[in-house]
N, C-alpha and C positions, 0 to 999 in steps of 0.2 A: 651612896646612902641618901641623898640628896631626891634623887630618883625615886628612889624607894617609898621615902616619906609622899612622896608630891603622889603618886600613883596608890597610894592608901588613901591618902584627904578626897580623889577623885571617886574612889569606892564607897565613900563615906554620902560622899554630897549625891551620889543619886541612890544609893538607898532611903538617903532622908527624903528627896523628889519625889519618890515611891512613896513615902510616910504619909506627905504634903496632901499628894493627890488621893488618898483612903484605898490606893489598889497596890496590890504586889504583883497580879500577873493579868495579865489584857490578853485573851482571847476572842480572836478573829475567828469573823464566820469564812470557813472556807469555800470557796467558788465552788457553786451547784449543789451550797448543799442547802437544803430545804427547811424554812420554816417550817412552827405548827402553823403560822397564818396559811403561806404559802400553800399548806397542805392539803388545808381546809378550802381553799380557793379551785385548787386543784379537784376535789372532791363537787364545789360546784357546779366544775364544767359535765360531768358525769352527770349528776341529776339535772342538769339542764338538758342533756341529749336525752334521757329518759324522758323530758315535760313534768319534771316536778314543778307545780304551779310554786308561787312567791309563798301564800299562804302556807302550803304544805313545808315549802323549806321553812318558816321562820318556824314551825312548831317541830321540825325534826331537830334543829340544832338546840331547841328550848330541852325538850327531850336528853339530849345530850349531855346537855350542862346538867339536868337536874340529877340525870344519873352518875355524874363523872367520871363517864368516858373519855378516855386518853387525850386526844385531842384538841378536846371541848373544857375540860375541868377548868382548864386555867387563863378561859378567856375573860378578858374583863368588859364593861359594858361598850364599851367604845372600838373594841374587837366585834363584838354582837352586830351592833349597829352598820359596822362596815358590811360585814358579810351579808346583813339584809338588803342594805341601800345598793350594794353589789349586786345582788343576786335581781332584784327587784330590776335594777337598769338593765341585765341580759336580755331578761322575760320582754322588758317595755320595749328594746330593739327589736328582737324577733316579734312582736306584736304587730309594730309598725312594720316593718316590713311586709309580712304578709297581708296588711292594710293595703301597701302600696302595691301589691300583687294584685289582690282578689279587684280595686279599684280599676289597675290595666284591664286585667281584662273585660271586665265590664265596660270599657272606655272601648277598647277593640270591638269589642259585640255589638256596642251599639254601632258605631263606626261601620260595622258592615251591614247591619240592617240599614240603615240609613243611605248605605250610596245603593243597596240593593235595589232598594224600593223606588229610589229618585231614578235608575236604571232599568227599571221594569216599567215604571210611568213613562218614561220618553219611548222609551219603545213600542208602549200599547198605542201610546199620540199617532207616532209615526207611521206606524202597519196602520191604522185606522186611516188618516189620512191618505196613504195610499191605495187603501179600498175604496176608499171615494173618488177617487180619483180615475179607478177601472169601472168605476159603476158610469161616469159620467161619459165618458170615451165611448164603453160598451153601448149605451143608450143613444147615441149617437150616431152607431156602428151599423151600417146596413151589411156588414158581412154576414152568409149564411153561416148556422148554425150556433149561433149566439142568442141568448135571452132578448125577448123585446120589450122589455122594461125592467126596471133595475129598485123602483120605488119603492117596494115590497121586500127586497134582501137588506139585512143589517149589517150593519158597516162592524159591527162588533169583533173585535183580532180571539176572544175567544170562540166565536163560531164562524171563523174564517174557513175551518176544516169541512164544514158542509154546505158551507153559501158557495163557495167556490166551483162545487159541482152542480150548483143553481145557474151557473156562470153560462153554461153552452150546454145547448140543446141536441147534441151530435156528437160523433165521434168526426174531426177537424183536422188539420193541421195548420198555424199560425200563416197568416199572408200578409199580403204588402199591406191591405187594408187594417189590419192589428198594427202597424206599427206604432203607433198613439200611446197605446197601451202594454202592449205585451212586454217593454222591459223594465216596466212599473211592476207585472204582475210576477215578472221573477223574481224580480227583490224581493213580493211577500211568499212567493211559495219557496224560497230557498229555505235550506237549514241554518244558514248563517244568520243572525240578527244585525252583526254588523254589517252587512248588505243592504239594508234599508236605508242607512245614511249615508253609501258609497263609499265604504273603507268594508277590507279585508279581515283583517281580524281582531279575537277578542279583546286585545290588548291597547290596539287601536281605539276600540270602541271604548273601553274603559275610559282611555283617555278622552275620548268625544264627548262624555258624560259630563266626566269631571269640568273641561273646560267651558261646556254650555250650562253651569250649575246658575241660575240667578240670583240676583241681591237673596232673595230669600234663604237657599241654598249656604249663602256663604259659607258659614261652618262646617255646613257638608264638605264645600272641596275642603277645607282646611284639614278639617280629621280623616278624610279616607286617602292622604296622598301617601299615607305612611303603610295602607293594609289593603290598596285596593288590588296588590298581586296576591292575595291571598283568599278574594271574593272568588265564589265556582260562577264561572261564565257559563252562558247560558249553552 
């Protein structure tokens, strides 16, 4: 009997615990199941793969609520609020990001004009100076079938292609007396450009660029060491 009592009084005392607290039954959200917030959030990610701008979502869910549609009916202002300032941080990441895109590339673009140009400059130097360099030799040169004077051809590396045939007055072939010149003048009639500076290839020479960059230059080496495999060599 004794029992009996004692196991009623315990009946008693958390029914009144129940009274105390103003609830008699507490339901839990069960795992995975989904809010309206949640839903709503979920419905963001969709009109953000769409490109619904910021603007257009705050007046679709305005929309919503003034119709009271399921969802929406029973948001209150500080639900509203999330959903924008949410929706609005998506928009402003993918914004920036594609900031930080279109900037690369423009940072790359320039990056290769830049070592292009400082690449095409050392090399018009160098072919020039080695056209002077066969002009002086040539003029010098008592071998038959050569020009006898050199004062009147331009040293120009764009009109190397027809000064060259300025060069000799005969059909020749190279002798002991060319040797001054003649393997000066292979380095400019080669197809290689890196020839000119006595390396092989382009990749070589890319590098020869880079490292003969001057004070002025500086920022040049810095920014093409990351893109200069990706410059079309000559």
């Amino acid at each position: 009997m004794g029992k009996d009592k004692q196991s009623g009084k315990t009946r008693v005392n958390v029914i009144s615990d129940r009274k105390k607290n103003g609830k008699t039954h507490v339901q839990h959200k069960k795992p995975g199941q989904t809010s309206g917030l949640d839903k709503l959030y979920q419905l963001q990610t969709e009109f953000f793969k769409d490109g619904m701008s910021s603007p257009d979502y705050k007046d679709y869910v305005q929309g919503k609520i003034n119709n009271d549609m399921y969802y929406y009916k029973n948001l209150s202002s500080d639900d509203f609020d999330k959903l924008k300032k949410r929706y609005s941080r998506m928009r402003q990441t993918k914004d920036n990001n594609l900031n930080l895109t279109l900037s690369e590339r423009t940072r790359k673009k320039r990056q290769k004009k830049l070592f292009k140009e400082k690449k095409s400059d050392m090399i018009c130097r160098q072919k020039r100076g080695m056209i002077e360099s066969v002009f002086k030799h040539i003029s010098k040169s008592k071998a038959l079938g050569t020009t006898n004077t050199t004062q009147f051809l331009t040293s120009n590396p764009d009109d190397w292609k027809n000064t060259k045939n300025l060069l000799f007055t005969g059909g020749r072939y190279f002798e002991s007396q060319d040797k001054g010149w003649v393997t000066v003048y292979r380095k400019i009639v080669s197809g290689n450009s890196a020839h000119l500076f006595d390396i092989n290839s382009s990749d070589d020479l890319n590098q020869y660029v880079m490292d003969h960059c001057g004070n002025k230059e500086e920022n040049i080496v810095e920014e093409v060491n990351d893109v200069v495999d990706d410059v079309i060599t000559e």
